[in-house]
PANU-85738 format. One record per atom (N, C-alpha, C): x, y, z. Coordinates in steps of 0.1 Angstrom, whole numbers, plus 5000, padded with zeros to 4 digits. Layout:
<nodes>
XYZ;...
</nodes>
This chain:
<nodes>
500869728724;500169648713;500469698699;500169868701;500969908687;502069858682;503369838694;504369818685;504369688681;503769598687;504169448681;503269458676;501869518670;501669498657;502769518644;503269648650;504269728638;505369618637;505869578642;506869488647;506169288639;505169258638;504769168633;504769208618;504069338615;503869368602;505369388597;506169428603;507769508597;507969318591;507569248601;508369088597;507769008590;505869028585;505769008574;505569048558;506069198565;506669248552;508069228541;508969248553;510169128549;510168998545;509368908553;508868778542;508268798532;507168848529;506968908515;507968908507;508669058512;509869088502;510568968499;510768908505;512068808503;511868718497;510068688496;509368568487;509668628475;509168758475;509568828464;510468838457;511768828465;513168828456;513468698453;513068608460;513168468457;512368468444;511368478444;510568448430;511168468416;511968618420;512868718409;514268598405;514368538417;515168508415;514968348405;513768288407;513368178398;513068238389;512268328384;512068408373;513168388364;514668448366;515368458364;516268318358;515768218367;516568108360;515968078352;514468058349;513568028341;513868108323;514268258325;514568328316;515168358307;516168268311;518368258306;517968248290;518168358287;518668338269;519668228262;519268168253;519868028250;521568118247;522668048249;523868078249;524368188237;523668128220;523868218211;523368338205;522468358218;522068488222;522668598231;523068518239;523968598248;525168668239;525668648229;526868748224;525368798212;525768918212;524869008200;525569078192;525269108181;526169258174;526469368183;525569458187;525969578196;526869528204;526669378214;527669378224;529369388219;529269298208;530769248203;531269408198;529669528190;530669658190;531069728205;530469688212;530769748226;531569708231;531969548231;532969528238;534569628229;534769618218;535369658208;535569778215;534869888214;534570028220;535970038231;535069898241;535569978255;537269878254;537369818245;538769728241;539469808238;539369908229;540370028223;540770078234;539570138240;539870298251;540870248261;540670088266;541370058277;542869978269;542969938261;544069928257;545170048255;544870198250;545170258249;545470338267;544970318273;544970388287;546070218290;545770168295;546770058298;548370048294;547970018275;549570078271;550770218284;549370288279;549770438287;550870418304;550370298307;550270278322;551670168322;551470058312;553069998312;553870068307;553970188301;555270288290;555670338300;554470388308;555270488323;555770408334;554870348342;554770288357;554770148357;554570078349;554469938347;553069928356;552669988362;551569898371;550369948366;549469838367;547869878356;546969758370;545969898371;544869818381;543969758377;543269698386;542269578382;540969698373;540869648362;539769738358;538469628353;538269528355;537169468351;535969508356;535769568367;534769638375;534069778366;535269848361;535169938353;534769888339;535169808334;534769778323;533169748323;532569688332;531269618332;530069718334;530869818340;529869958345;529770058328;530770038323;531070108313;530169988297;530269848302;529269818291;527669848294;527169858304;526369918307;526070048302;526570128308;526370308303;526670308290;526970218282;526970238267;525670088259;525769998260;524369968259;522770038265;523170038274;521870148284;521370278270;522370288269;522770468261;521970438244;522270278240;522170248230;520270218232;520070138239;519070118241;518070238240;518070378251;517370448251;517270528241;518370548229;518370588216;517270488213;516870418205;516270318199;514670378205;514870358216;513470388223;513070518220;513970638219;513570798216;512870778199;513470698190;513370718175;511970568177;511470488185;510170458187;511070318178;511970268183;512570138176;512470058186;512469898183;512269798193;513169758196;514069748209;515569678209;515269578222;516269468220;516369358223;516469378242;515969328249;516369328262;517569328269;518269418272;519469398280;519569358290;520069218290;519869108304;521569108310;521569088320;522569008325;523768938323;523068878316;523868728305;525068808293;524468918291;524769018276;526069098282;525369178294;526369248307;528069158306;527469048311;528668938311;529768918299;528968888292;529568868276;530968988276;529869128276;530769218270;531969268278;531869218287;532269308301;533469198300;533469058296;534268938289;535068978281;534468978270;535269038256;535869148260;535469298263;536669358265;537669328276;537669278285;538769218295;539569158284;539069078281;540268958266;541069088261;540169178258;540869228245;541869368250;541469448262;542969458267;543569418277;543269298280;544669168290;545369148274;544969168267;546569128258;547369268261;546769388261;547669528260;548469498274;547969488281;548469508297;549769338299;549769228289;550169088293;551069068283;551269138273;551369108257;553269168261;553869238270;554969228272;555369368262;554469478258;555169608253;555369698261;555869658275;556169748282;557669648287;557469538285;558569458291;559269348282;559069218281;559969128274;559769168262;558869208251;559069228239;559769358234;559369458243;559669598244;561369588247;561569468255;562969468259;563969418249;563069408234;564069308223;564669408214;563969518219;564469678210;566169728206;566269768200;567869818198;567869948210;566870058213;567070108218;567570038237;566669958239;566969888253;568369788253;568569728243;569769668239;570769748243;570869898238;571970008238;571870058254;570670048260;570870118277;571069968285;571369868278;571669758292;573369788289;573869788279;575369838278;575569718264;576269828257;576969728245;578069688249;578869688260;580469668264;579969528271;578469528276;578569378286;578369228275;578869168287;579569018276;577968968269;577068908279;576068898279;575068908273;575369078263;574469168260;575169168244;575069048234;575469018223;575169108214;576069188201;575369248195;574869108182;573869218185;572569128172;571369028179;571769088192;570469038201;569369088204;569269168192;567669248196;566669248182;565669278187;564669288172;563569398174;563869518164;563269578158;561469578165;560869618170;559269638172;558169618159;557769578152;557269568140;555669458142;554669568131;553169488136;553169368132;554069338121;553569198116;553969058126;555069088130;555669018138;555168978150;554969108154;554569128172;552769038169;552169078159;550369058156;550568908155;551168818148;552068658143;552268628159;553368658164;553468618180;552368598187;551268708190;550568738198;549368628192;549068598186;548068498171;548668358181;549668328177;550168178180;550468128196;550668268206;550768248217;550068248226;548968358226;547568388232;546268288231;546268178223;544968128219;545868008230;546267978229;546667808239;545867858253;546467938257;545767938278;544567908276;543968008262;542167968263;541867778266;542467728261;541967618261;542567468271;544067578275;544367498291;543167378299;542767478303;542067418316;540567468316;540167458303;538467408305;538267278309;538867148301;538667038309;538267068325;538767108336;538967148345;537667238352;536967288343;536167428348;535567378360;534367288358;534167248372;534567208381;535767178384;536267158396;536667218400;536967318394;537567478400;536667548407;535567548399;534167638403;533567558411;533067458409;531767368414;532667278430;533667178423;533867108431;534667198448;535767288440;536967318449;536167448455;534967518449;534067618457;535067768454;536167768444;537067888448;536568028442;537068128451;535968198453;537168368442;537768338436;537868438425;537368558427;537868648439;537768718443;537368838431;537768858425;537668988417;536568948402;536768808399;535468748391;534068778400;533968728414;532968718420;532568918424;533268968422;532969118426;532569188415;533069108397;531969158391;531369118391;531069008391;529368978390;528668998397;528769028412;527669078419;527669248415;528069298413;528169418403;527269458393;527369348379;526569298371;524669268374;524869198387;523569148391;523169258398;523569338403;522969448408;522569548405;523469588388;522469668380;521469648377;521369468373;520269428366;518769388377;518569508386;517669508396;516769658396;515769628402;514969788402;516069898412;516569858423;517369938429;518869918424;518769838418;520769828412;520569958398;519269918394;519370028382;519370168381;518570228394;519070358401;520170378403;521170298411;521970268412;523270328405;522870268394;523370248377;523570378375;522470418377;522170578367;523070668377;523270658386;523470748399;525570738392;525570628392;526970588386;527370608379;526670628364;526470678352;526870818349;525870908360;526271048361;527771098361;527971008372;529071038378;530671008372;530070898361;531270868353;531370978341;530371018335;530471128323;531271228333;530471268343;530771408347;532271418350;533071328356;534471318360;534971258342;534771198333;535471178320;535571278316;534271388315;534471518305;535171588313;534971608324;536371658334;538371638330;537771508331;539471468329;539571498314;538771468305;539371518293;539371638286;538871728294;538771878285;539871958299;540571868316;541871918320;542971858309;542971708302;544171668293;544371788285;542771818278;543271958268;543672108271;543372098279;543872238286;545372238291;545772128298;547272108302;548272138290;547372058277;548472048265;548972168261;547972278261;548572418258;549372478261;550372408276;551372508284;552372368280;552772248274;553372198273;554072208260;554572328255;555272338241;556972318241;557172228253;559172228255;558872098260;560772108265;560971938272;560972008286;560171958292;559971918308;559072058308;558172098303;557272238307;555772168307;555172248310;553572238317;553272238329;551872148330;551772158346;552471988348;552471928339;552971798343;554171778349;554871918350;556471918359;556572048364;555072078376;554472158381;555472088394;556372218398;557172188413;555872238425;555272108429;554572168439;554772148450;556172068452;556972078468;557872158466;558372258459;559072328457;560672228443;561472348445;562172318430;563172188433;563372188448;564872118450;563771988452;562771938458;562071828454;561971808436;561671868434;560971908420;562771808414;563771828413;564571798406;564571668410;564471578424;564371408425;563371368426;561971428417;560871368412;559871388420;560271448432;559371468438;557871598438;556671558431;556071658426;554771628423;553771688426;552171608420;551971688405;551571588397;551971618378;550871658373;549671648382;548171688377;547471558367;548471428367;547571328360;546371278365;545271288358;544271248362;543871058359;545371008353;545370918351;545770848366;546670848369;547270788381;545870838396;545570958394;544770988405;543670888404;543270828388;541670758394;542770598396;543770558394;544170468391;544470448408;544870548421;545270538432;543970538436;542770568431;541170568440;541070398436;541570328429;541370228425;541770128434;543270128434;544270068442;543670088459;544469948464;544469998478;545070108485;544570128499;545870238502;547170158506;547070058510;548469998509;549369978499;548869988487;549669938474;549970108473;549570228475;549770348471;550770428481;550570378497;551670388505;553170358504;552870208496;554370118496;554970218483;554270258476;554870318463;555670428471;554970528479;554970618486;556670638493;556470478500;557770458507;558770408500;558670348489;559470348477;560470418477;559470548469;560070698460;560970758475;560470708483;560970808497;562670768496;562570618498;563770518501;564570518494;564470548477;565270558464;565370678463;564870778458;564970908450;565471018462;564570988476;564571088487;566171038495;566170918497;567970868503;568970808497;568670688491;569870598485;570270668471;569870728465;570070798449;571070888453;570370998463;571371138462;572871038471;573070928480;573570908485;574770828475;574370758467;575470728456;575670768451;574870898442;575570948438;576771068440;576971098453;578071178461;579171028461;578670918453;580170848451;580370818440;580070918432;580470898420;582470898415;583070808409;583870858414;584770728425;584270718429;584270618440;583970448437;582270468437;581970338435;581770288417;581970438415;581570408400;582470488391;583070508380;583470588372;583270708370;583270848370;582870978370;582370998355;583270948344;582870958334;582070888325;581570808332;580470738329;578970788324;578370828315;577270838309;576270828320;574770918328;573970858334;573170718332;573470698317;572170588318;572470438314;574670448321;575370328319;574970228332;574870128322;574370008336;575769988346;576770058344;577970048354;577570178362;576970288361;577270418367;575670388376;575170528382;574070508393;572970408384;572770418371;571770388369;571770218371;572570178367;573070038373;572669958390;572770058395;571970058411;570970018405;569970168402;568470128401;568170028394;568269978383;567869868377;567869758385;569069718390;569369578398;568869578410;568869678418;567969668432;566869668429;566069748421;564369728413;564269568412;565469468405;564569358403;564969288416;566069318423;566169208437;564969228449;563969348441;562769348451;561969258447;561769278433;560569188423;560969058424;562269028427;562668858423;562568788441;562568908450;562068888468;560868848464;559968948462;558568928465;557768788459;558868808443;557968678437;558068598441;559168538445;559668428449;558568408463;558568458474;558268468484;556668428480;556168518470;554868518469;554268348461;555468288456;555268198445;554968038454;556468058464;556467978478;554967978480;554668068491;553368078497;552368058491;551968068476;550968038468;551067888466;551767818462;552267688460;552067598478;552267668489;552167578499;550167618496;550167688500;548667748504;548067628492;548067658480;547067558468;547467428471;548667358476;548967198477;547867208493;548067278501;547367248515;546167218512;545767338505;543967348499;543467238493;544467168480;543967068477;544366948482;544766908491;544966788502;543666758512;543266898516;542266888525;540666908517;540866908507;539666868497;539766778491;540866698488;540466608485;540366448498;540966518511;540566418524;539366398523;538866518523;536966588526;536566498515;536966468503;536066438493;535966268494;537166198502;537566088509;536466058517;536766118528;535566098535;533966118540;533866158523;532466208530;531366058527;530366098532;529565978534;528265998525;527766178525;526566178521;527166268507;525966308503;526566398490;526466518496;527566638490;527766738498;526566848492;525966818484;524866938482;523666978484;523866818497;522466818507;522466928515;523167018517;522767148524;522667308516;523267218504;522967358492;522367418492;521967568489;520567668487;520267628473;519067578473;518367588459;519167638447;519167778450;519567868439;521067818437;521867798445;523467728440;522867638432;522367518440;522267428428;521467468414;520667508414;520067588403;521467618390;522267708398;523467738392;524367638388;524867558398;525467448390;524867368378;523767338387;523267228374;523167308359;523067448360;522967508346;524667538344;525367578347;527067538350;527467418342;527067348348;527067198341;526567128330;525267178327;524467138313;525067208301;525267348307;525667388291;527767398289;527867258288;528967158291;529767238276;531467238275;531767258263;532967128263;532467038248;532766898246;534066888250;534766818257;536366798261;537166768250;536766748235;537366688225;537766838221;536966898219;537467058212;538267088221;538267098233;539367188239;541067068241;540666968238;541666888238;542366878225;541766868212;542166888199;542567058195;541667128194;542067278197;543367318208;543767288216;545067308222;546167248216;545867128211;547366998201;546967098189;546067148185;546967198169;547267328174;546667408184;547567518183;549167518188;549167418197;550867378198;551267358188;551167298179;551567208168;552167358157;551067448157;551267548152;552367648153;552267698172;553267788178;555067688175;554767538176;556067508183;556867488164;555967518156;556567508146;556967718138;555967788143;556167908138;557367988150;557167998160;557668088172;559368018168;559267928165;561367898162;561567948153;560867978139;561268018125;560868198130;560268228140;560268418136;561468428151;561968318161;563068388168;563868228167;564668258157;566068068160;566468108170;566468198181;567368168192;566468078196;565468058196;564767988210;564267868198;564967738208;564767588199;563767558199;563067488187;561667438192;561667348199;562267258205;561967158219;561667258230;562267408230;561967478243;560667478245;560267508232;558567588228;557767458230;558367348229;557267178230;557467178247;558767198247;558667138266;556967268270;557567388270;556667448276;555367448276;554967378267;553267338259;552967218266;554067128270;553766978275;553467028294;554767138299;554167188316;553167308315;552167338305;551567438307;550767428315;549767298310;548467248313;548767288330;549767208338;550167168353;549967358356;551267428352;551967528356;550667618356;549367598349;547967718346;547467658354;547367538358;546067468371;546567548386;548367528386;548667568398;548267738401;548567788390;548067968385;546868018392;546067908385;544367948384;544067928401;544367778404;544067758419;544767828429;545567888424;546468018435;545868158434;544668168422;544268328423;542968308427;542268208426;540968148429;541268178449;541968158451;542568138466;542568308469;543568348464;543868478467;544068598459;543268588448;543168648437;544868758431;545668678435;546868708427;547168618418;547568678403;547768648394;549168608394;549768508391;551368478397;551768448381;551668478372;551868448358;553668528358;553668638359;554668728357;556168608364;555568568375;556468478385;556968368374;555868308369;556568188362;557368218351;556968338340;557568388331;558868428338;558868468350;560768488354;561668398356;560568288359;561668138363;561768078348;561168128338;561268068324;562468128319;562368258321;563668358313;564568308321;564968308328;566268248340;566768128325;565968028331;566467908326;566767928313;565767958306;565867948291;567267968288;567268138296;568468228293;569868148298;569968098310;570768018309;570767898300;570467808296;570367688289;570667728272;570767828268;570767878256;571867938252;572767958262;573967988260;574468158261;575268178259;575568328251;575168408241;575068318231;574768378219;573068388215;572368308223;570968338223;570568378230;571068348245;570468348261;569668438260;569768598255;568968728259;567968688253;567768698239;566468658228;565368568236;566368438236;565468258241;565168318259;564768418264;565168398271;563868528275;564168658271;562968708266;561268628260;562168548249;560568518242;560168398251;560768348255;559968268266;559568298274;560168388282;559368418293;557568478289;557868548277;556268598267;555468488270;555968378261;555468238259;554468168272;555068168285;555268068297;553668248302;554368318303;552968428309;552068428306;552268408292;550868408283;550068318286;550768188284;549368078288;548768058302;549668108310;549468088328;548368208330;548268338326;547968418322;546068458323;546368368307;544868398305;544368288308;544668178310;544168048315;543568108330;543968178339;543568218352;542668318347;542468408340;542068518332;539968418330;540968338324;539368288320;538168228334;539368168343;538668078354;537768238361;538568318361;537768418367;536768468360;536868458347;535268518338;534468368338;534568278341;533868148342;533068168359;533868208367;533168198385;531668338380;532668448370;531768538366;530168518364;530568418351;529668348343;528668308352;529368218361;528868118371;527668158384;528268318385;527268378393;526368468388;526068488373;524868598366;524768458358;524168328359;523768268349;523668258335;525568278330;525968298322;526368168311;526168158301;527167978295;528467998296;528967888298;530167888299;530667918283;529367798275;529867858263;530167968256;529168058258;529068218253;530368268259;530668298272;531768298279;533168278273;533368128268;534668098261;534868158249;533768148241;533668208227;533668388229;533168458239;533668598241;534768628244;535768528249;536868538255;537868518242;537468448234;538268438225;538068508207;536768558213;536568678201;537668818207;537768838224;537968938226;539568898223;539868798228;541268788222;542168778210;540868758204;541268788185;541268998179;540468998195;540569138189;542069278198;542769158208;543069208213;544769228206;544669098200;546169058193;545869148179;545069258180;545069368170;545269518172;544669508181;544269638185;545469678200;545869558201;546869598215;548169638205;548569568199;549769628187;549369758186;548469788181;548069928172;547870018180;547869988195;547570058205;549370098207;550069988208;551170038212;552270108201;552170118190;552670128178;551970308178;550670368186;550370468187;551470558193;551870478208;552770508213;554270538208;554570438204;556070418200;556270488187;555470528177;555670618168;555370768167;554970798179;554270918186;555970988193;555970898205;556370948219;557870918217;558670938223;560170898225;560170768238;559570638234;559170558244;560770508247;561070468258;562470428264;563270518265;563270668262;563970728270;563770748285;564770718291;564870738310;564270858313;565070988309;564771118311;562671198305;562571088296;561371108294;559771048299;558771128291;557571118299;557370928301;557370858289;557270728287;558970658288;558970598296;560170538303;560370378300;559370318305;559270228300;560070108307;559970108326;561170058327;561069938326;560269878323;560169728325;560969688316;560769728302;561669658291;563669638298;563569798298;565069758307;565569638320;564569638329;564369558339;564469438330;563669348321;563469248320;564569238310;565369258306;566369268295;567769218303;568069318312;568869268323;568669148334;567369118335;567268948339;567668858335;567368868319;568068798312;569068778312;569968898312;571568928308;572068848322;571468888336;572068778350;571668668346;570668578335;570568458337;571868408325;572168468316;573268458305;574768468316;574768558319;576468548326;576768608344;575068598350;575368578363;575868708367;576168708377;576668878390;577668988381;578168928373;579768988367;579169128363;577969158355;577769268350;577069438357;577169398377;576669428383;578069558388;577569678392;578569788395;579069758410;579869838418;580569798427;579669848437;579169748449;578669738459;576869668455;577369668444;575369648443;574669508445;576169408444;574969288447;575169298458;575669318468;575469368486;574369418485;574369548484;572569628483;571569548476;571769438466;570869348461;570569258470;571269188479;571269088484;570069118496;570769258503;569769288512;568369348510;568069398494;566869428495;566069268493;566869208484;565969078484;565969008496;566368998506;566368968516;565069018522;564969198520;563969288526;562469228523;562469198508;561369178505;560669068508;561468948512;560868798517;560568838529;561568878539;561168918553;559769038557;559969108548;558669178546;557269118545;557369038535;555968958533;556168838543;557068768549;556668698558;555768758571;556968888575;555768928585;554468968583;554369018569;553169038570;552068928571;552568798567;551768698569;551468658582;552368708592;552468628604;552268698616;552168848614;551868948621;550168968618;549768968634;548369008633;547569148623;546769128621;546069188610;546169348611;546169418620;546569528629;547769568627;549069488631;550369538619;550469518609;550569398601;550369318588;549969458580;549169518579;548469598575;549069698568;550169768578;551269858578;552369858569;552469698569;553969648562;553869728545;554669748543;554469818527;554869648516;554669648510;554669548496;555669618487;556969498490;558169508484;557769498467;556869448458;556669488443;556069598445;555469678449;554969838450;556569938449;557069878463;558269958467;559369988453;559369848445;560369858433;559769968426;558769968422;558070028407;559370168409;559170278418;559270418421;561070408415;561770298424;563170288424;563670298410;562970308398;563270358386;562870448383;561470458382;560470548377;560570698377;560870688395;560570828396;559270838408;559270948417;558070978429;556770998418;557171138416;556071198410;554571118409;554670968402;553570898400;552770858411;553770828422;553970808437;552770848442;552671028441;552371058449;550771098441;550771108430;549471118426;548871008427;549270928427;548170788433;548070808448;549070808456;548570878470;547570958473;547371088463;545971198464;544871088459;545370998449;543970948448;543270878460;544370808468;543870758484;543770838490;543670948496;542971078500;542171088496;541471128488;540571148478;539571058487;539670898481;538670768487;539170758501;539970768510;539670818524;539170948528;539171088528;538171178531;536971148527;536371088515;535371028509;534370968520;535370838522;534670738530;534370798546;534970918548;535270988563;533771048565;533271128553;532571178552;531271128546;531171028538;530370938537;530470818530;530670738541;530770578534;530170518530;528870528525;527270458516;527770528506;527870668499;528370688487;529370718480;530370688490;531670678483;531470508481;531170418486;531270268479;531270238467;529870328467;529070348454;529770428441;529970528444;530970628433;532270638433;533270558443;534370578441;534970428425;534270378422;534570278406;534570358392;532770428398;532770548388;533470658383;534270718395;534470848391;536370808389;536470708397;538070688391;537970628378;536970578370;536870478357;537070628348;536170728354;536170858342;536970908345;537970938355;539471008356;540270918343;540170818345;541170718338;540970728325;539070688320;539170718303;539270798301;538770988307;539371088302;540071138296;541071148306;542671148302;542971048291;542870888289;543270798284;542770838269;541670858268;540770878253;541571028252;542271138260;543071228252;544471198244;544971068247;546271048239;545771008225;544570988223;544170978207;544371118199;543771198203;544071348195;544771418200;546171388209;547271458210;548171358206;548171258203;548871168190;548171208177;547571258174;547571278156;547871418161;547971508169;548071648168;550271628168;550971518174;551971498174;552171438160;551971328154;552171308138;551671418128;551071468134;550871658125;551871718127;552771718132;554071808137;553771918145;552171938148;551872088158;552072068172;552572178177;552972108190;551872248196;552272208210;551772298222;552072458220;551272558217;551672718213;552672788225;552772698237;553172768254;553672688259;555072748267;556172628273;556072668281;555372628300;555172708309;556472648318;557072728322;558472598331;558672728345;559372608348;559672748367;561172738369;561772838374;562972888373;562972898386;564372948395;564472988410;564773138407;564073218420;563873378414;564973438410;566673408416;567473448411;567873458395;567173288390;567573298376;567073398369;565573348373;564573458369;564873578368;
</nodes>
């Protein structure tokens, strides 16, 4: 009798609760701050704040490795610990401050996303980066292809002009559209929907503990990572000394890159990542630097000229480049296919369903969805603005982007404004599905053609800036559908929403320049041999140059070895599609595998300790590693990332590191 009392009571104590959270939850719709409340001063300086820090860490991340992880999760946790922070100030000095809701969370966690997706999209690690004299001079001045006077200079006014005229069109793509993306087609924006249940769970009695428990844990690993940046710097007074070319597999690894660097950048960046994306890197660096490197080059000579310079696109380096993109041009392709069947399938069978249905589909709805929609829906943004606001900013770009590059005609720049609208619906409905961003993909099939269609004498240029062009709007147009599902699930306006998206992107076509102009006046950015490499510019420089004059510029045996890695990489991702979940799993991811085949291991493998790290973690306890593995990689990342600010003015001060720490074999010794 005791227990089924206890047992009655346990179950109407849970009803309670749950009336309870229901109620919280009407509460809550009841409460929504009218939309021009939802952006505030503090927020727009916070978003600002965390806009810098992660532009600057991002830059960091395309100069080296090209690859930059999903950080919106981090950002949202991080507007929080800094309004939270702001708030409880106010409250110690006995001041009244505004409620931090939800809605606000949203905004800022918005706005900084805008503002560095331009740093990470904006092409200074790749197509614009690739217009340089210096990248000009490493694809080869002898190739036909490779025109002199085909490059331009890096310069803020220019690059801030571009980014101005290019970046505002996606905003206004496919709002027409919002609801059918969200409401009608149900798509579930995987990485939108994981912030905001993120968001909504701070803003709870147990999400707020939560919060704080998170909070800890992100100062404690930031001050960490940033007072190891300063301490490393002191043993780095040479070229290749410190601990960042610390031989910790010993020296003869140590010379083909193989070596953990102590970055605390890549370690929170691999807690981040899957472990499959950190494996494939893994097996990468193994497959390039550990076999096929040392193996061509014992044919030097042979397949290639002996006297050849290392970093001639005819000698080894020539390999790497071209097999790097016959992975990238595998995968995309493959991936571009499969996204394109998958969104035509999707929308066939939604719109049969919408054919035959009889009753209205929201007769089985939960309250609270519809609650959401219908507020989704009311605070509507007029179809005229986003339809007039997209015709003059074309009107704008297709008249400015031909006068700052004549290679590229303005009919190119009108065609691509007239397929945007299509080419960003197809974008958006393919990441909504499976939250990959396929933007990079269309920007490749734009430089192809451009580059062909333009001839010789412009191909590289028209060919480059389009592909900018065609990314950009595919881009942030998907960019936004996912801060809208955001919106959609913390009862956010769509309005506040669009308007944070495009304050953050006013701020990002500033601050991402000045982010990268830190770099490139700082660092020796595009040197091979150096810390910042930068390979994408090179990669994307030479796509061009194959879409200008085709195979001819390629060294002896490599479009063979091209053929079959691109080969590798379709057959890869098929199986993995097609092989049960249990192998599938295993397969490595042919765009992971490229990154290393330039780069180098080293990055490889510190993102591997980071998946160690979040596997022992979860081995040992999987309730709080869920919990603290966002946190403590967010503060590995800004750590480190907020040290390149004062070891860039300690570098334009001309002071360098007092101590060159390097390792020798004992004989030299």
């Amino acid at each position: 009798m005791m227990n089924a009392d206890r047992e009655d009571g346990a179950v109407l104590g849970m009803e309670i609760e749950g009336e309870e959270e229901r109620g919280k939850e009407m509460e809550d719709l009841k409460r929504i701050p009218p939309w021009k409340k939802q952006i505030t001063v503090r927020g727009v300086i916070a978003s600002a704040l965390i806009g810098i820090i992660y532009s600057v860490i991002v830059t960091k991340l395309n100069l080296t490795t090209g690859l930059v992880p999903n950080l919106n999760v981090s950002a949202a946790l991080l507007a929080y610990v800094l309004i939270q922070f702001w708030c409880k100030l106010l409250q110690k000095a006995n001041l009244v401050s505004t409620p931090f809701t939800k809605q606000e969370n949203t905004v800022i966690q918005t706005c900084a996303v805008a503002c560095y997706s331009i740093a990470v999209g904006g092409g200074f690690g790749s197509y614009l980066l690739g217009l340089n004299k210096k990248t000009y001079e490493q694809a080869g001045v002898d190739t036909v292809g490779n025109v002199p006077g085909s490059h331009k200079e890096p310069k803020l006014d220019w690059i801030i002009g571009f980014l101005f005229v290019s970046s505002f069109v996606g905003l206004l793509a496919l709002v027409p559209l919002r609801k059918i993306m969200i409401i009608d087609y149900k798509l579930a924006y995987p990485s939108g929907t994981a912030t905001a249940v993120l968001i909504n769970g701070f803003h709870t009695p147990k999400g707020d503990n939560e919060a704080k428990k998170q909070v800890r844990g992100f100062v404690k690993f930031f001050s960490f990572s940033f007072l190891w940046s300063f301490f490393q710097w002191f043993y780095s007074g040479g070229a290749k000394c410190g601990f960042s070319h610390f031989p910790t597999l010993g020296l003869q690894a140590w010379k083909h890159s193989f070596y953990f660097d102590f970055s605390m950048t890549y370690v929170g960046a691999g807690m981040i990542c899957s472990h499959l994306v950190n494996l494939s890197l893994l097996v990468g660096a193994i497959a390039s630097w550990g076999i096929m490197w040392p193996l061509i080059g014992e044919r030097k000579g042979s397949w290639f000229p002996a006297t050849l310079p290392p970093d001639s696109m005819k000698s080894l380096n020539g390999y790497k480049v071209f097999i790097s993109i016959a992975l990238i041009l595998g995968d995309g392709l493959y991936n571009f296919l499969r996204t394109v069947f998958y969104t035509s399938r999707s929308i066939f069978a939604a719109m049969n369903k919408k054919n035959s249905r009889t009753f209205p589909e929201t007769k089985d709805e939960p309250l609270e969805n519809l609650q959401r929609n219908e507020f989704f829906i009311r605070e509507s943004i007029p179809l005229w603005v986003a339809c007039v606001g997209y015709l003059v900013f074309v009107v704008i770009s297709t008249v400015i982007i031909p006068i700052m590059f004549p290679e590229l005609k303005w009919y190119f720049v009108l065609v691509a404004y007239v397929l945007a609208p299509a080419l960003s619906f197809c974008n958006a409905y393919g990441a909504g599905l499976t939250d990959m961003n396929m933007a990079y993909n269309y920007g490749k099939v734009a430089l192809f053609i451009l580059a062909a269609l333009s001839g010789r004498e412009n191909g590289v240029v028209a060919g480059l800036v389009g592909c900018g062009l065609i990314k950009s709007i595919v881009s942030i147009s998907s960019d936004l559908m996912h801060d809208f599902k955001t919106g959609h699930l913390t009862l956010t306006s769509p309005r506040s929403m669009l308007l944070s998206q495009a304050l953050g992107t006013a701020m990002g076509c500033i601050v991402a320049p000045l982010s990268f102009f830190l770099f490139y006046k700082t660092f020796d950015v595009g040197n091979p041999d150096g810390e910042y490499k930068a390979p994408y510019a090179l990669i994307y420089r030479n796509m061009a140059i194959l879409g200008v004059e085709g195979f001819s510029t390629l060294p002896q045996h490599c479009l063979q070895l091209c053929y079959g890695f691109f080969a590798f990489a379709m057959v890869a991702n098929l199986l993995k599609d097609v092989s049960p979940k249990n192998v599938g799993k295993w397969i490595p991811l042919p765009m992971a595998m490229a990154v290393p085949f330039l780069v180098g291991a080293s990055f490889a493998i510190d993102m591997c300790m980071g998946s160690l790290v979040v596997y022992t973690w979860h081995r040992l306890n999987s309730k709080k590693a869920t919990l603290m593995v966002p946190a403590v990689a967010s503060g590995l990342i800004c750590g480190d990332g907020l040290w390149i600010l004062p070891q860039s003015i300690l570098a334009l001060a001309k002071i360098k590191a007092p101590i060159c720490m390097t390792f020798l074999p004992a004989n030299a010794s």
